[in-house]
MDTraj code that builds the backbone (N, CA, C; nanometers):
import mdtraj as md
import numpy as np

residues = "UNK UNK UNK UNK UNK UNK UNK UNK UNK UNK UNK UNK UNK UNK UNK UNK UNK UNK UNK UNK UNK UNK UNK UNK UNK UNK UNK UNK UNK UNK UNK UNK UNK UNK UNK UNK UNK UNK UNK UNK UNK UNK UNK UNK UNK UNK UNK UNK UNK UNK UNK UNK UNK UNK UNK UNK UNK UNK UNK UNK UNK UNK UNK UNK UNK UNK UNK UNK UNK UNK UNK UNK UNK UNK UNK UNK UNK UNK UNK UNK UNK UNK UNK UNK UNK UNK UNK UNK UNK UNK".split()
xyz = np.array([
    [-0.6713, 0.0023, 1.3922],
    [-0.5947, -0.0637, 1.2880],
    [-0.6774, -0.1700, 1.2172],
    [-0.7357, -0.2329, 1.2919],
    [-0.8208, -0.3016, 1.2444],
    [-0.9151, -0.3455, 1.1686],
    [-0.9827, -0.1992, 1.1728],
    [-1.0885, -0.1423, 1.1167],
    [-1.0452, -0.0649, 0.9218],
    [-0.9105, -0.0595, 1.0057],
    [-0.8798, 0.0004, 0.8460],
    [-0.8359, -0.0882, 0.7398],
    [-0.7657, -0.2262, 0.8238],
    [-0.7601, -0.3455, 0.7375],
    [-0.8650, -0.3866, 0.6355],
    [-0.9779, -0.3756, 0.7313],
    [-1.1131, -0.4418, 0.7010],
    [-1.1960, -0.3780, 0.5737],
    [-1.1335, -0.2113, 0.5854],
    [-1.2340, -0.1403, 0.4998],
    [-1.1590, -0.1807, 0.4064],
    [-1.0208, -0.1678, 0.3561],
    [-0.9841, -0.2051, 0.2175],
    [-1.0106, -0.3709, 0.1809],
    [-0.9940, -0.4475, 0.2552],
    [-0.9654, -0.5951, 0.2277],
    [-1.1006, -0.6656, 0.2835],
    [-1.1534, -0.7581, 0.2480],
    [-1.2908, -0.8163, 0.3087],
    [-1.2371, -0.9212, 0.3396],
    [-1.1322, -1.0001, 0.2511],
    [-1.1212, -1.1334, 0.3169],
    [-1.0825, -1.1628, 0.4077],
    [-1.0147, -1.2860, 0.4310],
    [-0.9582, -1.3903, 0.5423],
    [-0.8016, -1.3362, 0.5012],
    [-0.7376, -1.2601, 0.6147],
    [-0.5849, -1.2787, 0.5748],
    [-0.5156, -1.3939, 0.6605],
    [-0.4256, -1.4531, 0.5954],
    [-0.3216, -1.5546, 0.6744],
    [-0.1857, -1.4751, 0.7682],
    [-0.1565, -1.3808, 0.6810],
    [-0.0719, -1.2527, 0.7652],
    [-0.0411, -1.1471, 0.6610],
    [0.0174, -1.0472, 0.7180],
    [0.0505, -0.9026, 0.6421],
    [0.1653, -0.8641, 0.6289],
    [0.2094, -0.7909, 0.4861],
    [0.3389, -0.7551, 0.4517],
    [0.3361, -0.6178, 0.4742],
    [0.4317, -0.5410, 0.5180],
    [0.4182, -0.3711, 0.5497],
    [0.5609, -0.3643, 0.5276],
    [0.5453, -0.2437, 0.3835],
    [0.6777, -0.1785, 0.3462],
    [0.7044, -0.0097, 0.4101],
    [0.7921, 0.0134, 0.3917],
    [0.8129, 0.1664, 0.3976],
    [0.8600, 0.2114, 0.5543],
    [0.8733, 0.3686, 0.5539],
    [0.9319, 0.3812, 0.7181],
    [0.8887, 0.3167, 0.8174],
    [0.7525, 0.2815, 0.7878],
    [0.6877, 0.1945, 0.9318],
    [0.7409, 0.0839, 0.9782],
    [0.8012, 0.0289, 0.8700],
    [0.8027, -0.1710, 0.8722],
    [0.9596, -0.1443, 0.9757],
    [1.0085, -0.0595, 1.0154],
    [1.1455, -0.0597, 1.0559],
    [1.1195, -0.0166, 1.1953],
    [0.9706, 0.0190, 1.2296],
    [0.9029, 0.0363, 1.4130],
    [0.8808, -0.0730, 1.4484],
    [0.9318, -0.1741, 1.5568],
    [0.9098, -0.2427, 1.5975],
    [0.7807, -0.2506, 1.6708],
    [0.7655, -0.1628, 1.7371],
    [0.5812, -0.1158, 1.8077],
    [0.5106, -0.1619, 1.7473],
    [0.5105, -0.0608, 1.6021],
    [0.4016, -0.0728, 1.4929],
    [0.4118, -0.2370, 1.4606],
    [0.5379, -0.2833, 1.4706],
    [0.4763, -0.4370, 1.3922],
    [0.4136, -0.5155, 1.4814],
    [0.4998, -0.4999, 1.6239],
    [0.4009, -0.5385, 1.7682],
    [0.2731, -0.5446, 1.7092],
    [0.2092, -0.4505, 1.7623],
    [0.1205, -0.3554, 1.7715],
    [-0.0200, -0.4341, 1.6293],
    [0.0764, -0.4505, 1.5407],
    [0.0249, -0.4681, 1.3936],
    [-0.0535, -0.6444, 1.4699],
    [0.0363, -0.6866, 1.4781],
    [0.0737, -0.8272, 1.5122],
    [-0.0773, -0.8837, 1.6505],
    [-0.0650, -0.8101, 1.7240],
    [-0.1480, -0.7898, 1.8204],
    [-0.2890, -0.7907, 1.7876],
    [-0.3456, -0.6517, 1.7482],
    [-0.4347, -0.6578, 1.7194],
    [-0.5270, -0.6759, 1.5886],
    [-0.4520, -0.7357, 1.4944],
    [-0.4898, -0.8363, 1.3549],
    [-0.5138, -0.9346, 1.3774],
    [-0.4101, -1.0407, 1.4905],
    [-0.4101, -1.1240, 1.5445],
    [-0.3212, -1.2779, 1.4431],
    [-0.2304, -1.2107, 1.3368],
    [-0.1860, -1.2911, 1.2578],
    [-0.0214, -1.2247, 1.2262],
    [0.0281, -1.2932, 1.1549],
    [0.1984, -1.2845, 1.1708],
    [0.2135, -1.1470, 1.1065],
    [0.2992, -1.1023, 1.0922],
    [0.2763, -0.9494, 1.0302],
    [0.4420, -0.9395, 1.0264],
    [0.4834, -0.9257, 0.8695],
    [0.5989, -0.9441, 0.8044],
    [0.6435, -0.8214, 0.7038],
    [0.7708, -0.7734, 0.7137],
    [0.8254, -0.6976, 0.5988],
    [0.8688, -0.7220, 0.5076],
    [0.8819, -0.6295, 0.3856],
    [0.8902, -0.6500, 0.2606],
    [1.1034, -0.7156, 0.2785],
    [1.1578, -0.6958, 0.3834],
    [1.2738, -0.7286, 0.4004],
    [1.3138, -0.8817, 0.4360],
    [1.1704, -0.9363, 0.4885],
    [1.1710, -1.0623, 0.5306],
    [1.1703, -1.1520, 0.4015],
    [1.1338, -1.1040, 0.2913],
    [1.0804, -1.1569, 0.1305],
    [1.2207, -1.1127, 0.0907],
    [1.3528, -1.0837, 0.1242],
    [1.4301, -1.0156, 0.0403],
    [1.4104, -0.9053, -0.0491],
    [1.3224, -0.8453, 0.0045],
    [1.3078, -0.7246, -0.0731],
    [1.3460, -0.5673, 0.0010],
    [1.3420, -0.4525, -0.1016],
    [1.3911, -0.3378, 0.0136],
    [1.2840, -0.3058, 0.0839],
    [1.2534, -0.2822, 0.2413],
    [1.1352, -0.2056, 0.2551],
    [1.1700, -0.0621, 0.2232],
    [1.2549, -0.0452, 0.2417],
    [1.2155, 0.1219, 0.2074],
    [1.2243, 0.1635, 0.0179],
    [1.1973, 0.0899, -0.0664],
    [1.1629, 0.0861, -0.1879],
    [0.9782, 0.1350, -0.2542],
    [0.9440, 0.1358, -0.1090],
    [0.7930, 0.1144, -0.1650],
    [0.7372, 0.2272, -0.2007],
    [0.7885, 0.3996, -0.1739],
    [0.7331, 0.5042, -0.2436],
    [0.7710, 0.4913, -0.4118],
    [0.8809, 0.4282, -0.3959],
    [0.9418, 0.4279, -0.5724],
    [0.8642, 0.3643, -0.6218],
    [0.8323, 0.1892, -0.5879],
    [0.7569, 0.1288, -0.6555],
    [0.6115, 0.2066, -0.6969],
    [0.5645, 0.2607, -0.5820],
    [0.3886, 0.3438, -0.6166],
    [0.4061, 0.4458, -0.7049],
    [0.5427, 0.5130, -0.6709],
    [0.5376, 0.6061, -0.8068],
    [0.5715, 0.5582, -0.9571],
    [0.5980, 0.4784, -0.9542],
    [0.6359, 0.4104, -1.0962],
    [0.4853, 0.3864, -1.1667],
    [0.4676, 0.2909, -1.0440],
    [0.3231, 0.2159, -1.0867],
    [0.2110, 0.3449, -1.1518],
    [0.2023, 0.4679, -1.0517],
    [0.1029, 0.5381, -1.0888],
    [0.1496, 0.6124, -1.2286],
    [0.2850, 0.6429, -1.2641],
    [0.3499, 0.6631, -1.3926],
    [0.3616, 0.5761, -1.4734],
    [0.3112, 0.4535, -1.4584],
    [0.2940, 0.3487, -1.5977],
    [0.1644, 0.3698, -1.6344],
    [0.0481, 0.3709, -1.4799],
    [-0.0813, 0.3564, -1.5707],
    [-0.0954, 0.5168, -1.6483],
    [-0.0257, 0.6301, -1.6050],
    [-0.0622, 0.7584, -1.6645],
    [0.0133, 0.7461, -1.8397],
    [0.1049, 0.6933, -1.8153],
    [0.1363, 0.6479, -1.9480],
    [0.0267, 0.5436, -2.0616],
    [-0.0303, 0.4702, -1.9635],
    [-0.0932, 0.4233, -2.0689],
    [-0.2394, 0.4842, -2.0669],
    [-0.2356, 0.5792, -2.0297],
    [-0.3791, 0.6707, -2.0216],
    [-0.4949, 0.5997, -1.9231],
    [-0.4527, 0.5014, -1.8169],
    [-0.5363, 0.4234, -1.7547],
    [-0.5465, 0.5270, -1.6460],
    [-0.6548, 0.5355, -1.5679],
    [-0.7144, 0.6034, -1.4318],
    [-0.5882, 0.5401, -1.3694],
    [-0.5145, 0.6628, -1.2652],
    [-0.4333, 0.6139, -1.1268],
    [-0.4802, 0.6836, -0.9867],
    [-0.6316, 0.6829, -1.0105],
    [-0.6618, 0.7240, -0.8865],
    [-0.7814, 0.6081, -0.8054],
    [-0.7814, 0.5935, -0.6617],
    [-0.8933, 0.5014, -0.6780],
    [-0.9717, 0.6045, -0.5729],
    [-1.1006, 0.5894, -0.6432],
    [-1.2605, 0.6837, -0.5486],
    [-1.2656, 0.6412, -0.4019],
    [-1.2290, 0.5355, -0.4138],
    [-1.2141, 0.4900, -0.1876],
    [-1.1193, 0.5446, -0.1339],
    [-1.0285, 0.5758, -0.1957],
    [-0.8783, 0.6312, -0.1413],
    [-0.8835, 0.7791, -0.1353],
    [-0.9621, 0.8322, -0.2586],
    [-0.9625, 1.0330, -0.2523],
    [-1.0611, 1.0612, -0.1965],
    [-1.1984, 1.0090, -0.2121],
    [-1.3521, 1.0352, -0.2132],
    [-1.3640, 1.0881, -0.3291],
    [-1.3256, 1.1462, -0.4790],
    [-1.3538, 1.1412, -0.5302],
    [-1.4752, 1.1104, -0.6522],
    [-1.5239, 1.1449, -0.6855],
    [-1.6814, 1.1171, -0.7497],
    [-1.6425, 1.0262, -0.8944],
    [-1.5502, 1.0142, -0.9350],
    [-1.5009, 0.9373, -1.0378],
    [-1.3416, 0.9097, -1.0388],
    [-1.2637, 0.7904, -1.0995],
    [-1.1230, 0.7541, -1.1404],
    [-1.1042, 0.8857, -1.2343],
    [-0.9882, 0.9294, -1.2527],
    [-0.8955, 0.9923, -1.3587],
    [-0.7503, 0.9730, -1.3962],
    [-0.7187, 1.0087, -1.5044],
    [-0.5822, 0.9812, -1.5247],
    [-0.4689, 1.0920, -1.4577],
    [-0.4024, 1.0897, -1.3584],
    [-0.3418, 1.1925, -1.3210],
    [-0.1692, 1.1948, -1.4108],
    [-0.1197, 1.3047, -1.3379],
    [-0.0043, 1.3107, -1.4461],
    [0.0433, 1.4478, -1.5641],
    [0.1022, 1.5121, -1.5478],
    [0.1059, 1.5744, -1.6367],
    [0.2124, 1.5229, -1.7598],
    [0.2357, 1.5171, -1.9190],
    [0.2911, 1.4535, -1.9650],
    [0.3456, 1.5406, -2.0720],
    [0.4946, 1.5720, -2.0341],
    [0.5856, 1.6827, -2.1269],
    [0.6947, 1.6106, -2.2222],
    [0.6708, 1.6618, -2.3066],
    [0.7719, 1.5916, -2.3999],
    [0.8530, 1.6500, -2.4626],
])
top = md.Topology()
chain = top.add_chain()
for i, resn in enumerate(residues, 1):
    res = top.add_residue(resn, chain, resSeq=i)
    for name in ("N", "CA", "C"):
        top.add_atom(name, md.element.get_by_symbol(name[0]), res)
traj = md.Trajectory(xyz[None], top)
């Protein structure tokens, strides 16, 4: 877990927010909590929905395809370049 924090994020975290089916495993937040070694909080603790967070990513990746911006990132696919994904019917 640790390790995967690290590859996306370089900095210093103070603690972590985790939305979606996970944030509702108590283990996993254990678990989260444990070996990060910092408070580790859901998007429910902020008043927000956790289970909202596939909607929010799909929106997000349907705004930037709308505005013709890349919604892919090369660390996340392996990918050799960003593109605009999306197909757009009108």
């Amino acid at each position: 877990m640790k390790r995967g924090v690290q590859r996306f994020y370089h900095g210093t975290l103070d603690y972590l927010v985790v939305g979606g089916g996970g944030s509702h495993n108590l283990a996993i937040l254990d678990a989260l909590e444990k070996e990060l070694g910092i408070a580790v909080y859901t998007w429910k603790d902020f008043g927000r929905d956790s289970d909202s967070k596939e909607a929010v990513a799909f929106a997000l990746l349907a705004w930037q395809r709308l505005a013709g911006k890349p919604n892919t990132l090369i660390s996340a696919t392996g990918a050799e370049h960003s593109v605009v994904m999306g197909k757009l019917e009108l």
